[in-house]
C-alpha positions as CSV (number, residue, x, y, z in Angstrom):
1,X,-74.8,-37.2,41.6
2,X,-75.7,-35.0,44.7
3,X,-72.7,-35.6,46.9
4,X,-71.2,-33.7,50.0
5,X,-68.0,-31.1,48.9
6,X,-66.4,-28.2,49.8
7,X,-66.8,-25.1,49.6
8,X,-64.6,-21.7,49.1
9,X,-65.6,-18.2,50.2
10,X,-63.1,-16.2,48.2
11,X,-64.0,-13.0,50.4
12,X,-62.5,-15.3,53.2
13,X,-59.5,-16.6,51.8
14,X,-56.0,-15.0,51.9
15,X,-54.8,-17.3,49.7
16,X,-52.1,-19.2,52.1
17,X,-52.1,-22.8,50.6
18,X,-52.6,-24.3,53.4
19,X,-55.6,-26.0,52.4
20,X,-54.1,-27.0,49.4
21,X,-51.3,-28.4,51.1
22,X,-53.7,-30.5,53.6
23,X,-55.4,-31.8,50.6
24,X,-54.1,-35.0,49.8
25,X,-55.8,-36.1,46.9
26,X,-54.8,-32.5,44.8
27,X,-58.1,-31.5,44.7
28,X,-57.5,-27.4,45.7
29,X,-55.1,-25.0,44.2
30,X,-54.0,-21.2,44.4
31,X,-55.2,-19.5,41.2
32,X,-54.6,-15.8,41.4
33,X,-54.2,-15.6,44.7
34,X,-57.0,-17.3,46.0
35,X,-57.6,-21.0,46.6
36,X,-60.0,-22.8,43.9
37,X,-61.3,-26.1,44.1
38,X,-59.9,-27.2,40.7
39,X,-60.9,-31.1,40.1
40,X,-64.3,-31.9,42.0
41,X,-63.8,-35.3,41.3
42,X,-60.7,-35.4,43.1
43,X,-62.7,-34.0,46.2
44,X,-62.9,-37.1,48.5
45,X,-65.5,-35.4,50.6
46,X,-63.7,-36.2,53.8
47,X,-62.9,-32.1,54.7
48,X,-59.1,-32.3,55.6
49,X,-58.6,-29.0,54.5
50,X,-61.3,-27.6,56.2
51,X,-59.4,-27.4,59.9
52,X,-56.3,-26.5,58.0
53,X,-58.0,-23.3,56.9
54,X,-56.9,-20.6,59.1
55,X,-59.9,-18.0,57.9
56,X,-62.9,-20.6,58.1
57,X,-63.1,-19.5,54.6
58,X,-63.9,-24.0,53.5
59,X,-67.3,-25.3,54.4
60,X,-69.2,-28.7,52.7
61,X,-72.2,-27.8,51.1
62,X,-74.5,-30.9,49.4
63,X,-74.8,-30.2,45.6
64,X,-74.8,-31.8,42.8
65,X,-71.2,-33.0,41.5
66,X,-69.0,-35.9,40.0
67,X,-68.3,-38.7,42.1
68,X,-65.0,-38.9,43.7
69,X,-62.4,-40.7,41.3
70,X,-60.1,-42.4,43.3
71,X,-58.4,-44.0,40.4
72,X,-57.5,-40.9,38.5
73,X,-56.2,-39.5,42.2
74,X,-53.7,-41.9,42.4
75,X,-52.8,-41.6,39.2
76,X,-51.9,-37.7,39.5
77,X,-49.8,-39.0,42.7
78,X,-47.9,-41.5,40.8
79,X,-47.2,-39.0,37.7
80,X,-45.7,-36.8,40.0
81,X,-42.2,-36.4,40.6
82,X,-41.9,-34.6,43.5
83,X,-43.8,-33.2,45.4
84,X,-44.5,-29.4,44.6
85,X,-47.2,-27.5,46.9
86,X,-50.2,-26.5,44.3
87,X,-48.7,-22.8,44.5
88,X,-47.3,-24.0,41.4
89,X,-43.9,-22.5,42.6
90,X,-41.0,-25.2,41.7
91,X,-39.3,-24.1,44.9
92,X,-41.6,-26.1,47.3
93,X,-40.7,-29.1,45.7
94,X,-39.9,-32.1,48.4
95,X,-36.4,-33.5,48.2
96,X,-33.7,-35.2,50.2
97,X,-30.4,-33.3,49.8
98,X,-27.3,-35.5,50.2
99,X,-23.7,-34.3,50.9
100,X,-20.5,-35.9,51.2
101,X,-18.9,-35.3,54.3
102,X,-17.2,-32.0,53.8
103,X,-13.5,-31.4,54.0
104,X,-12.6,-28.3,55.6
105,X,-10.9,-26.2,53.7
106,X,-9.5,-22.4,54.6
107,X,-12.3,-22.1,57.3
108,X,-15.2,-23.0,54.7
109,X,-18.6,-24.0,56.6
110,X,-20.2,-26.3,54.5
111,X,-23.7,-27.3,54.7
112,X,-25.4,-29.7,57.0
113,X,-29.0,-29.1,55.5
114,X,-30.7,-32.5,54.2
115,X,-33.7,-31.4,52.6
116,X,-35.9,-28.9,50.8
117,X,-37.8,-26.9,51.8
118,X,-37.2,-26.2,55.4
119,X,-40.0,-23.1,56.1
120,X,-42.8,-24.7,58.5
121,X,-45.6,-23.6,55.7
122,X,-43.8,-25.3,53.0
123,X,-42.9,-28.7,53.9
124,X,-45.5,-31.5,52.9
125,X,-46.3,-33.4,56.2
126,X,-46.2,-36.7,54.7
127,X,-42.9,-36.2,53.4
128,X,-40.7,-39.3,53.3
129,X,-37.7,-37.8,55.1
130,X,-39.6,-37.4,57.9
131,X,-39.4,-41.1,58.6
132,X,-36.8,-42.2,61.4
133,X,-36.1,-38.4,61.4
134,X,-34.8,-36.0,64.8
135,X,-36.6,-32.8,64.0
136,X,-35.3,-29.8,64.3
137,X,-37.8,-27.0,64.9
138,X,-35.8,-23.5,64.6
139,X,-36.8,-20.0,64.7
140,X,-35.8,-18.3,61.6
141,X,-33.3,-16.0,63.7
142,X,-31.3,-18.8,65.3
143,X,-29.1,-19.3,62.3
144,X,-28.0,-16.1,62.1
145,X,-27.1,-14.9,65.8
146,X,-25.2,-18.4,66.1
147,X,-22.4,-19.3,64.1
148,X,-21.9,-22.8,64.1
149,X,-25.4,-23.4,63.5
150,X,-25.2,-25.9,60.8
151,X,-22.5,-27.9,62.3
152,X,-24.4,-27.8,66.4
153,X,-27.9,-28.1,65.2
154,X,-28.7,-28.8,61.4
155,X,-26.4,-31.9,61.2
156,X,-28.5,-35.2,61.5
157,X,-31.8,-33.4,61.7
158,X,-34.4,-32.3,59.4
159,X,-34.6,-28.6,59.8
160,X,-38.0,-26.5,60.1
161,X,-38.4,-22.9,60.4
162,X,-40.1,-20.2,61.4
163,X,-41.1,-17.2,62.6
164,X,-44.5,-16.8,64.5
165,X,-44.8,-13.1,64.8
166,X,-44.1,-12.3,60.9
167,X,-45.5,-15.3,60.0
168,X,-48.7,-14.4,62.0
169,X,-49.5,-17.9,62.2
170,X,-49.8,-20.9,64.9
171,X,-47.7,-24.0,63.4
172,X,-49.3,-26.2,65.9
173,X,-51.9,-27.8,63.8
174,X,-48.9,-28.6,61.0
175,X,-46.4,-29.6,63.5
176,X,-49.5,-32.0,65.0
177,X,-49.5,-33.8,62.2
178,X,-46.1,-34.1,61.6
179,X,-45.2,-36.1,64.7
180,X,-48.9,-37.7,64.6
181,X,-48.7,-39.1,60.9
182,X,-44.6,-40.0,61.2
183,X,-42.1,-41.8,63.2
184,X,-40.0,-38.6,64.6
185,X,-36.9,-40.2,66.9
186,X,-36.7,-36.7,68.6
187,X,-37.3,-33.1,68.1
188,X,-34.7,-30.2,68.8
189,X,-36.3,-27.0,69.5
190,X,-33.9,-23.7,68.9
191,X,-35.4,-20.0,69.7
192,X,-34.0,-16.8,70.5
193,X,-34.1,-15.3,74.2
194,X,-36.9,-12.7,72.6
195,X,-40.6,-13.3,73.8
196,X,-42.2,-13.6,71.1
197,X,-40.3,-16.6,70.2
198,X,-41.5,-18.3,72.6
199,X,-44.8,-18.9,70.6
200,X,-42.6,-22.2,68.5
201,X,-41.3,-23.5,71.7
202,X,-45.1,-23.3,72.6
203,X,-46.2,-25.2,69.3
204,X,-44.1,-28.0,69.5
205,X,-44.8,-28.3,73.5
206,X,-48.4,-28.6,72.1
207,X,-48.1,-30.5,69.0
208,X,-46.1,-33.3,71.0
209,X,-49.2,-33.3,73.7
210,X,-52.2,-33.4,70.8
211,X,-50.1,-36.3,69.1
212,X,-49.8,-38.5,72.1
213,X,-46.6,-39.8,71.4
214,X,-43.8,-39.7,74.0
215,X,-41.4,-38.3,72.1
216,X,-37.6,-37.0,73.6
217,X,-37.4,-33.3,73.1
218,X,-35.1,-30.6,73.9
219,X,-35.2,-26.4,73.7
220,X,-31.9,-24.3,73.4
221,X,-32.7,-20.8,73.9
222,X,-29.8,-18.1,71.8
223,X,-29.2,-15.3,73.1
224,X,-29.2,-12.2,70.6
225,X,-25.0,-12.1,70.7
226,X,-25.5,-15.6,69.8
227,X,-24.3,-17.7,72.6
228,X,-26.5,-20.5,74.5
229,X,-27.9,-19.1,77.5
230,X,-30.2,-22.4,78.3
């Protein structure tokens, strides 16, 4: 049938799953590098990955091409059992990590983290811990220069991080849809005094205004001999 679809210029594409990730239905995957529209029929036709791409390298064209099979989409969904980014890298898989509540023992810092994964490109924005969740949006460095990081910050919250200089990417679209598409008590920002941090306090200011939710939030700025400064 002739039928609206994407598109994929491969000259344009770095290969960043991010489209595949803002596909829903599992249409897109990375195949050597490169994103590939693998299962036309699981194309809905609707373009969420197109303003996910950060190259422009997805367009629709009108060709012909099987019509959209929303029975065998939610079919893939259900066989899944977690959710694993179409990388194909069993590390991105989506899961809620429970811990007793630790006993200290000889100084031991135990771990306050309650899901996987926690890097801002990773995490599936439909992901079910999200739901009734405080969000903690961290910059990458934050855990290092301060030491009681997991007990002052990780416990209680779902943890994101990043870092928008070496990432070289703006996390306002996929913190947008976040907040937007889930019920977020309150996010936690953490970034280090440096500058150039300031770019994920300046995502989440802008993700929290694009969502129109009124949402509590907070930023704690480290300072780079790890104490709070602000």
């Amino acid at each position: 049938m002739l039928r609206k679809i994407i598109k994929i210029d491969e000259e344009k594409c770095n290969g960043c799953g991010i489209c595949a990730e803002a596909c829903h239905e599992g249409a897109i995957g990375i195949v050597d590098g490169k994103a590939k529209l693998l299962r036309e029929d699981y194309c809905d036709g609707l373009g969420d990955c197109l303003p996910a791409c950060p190259t422009g390298a997805i367009t629709f064209e009108e060709r012909e091409a099987p019509a959209y099979n929303e029975a065998a989409v939610k079919a893939a969904k259900q066989k899944k059992s977690g959710e694993i980014l179409p990388c194909g890298c069993p590390g991105t898989a989506s899961k809620a990590i429970h811990h007793e509540e630790p006993q200290a023992e000889n100084g031991t810092v135990h771990s306050r983290l309650s899901q996987w994964p926690v890097q801002i490109k990773l995490v599936p924005v439909n992901a079910p811990y999200f739901d009734g969740a405080n969000l903690l949006v961290a910059a990458d460095c934050t855990a290092y220069a301060y030491g009681n990081f997991h007990n002052d910050f990780i416990k209680n919250r779902i943890t994101l991080i990043g870092c928008p200089k070496l990432d070289m990417v703006d996390y306002t679209e996929k913190l947008t849809q976040i907040i937007a598409g889930n019920k977020i008590k309150s996010v936690t920002v953490v970034r280090m005094e440096v500058p150039c941090c300031g770019g994920i306090e300046n995502a989440v200011k802008q993700a929290l205004r694009t969502s129109g939710k009124f949402i509590p939030w907070s930023v704690v700025t480290i300072s780079t001999d790890g104490q709070i400064i602000k």
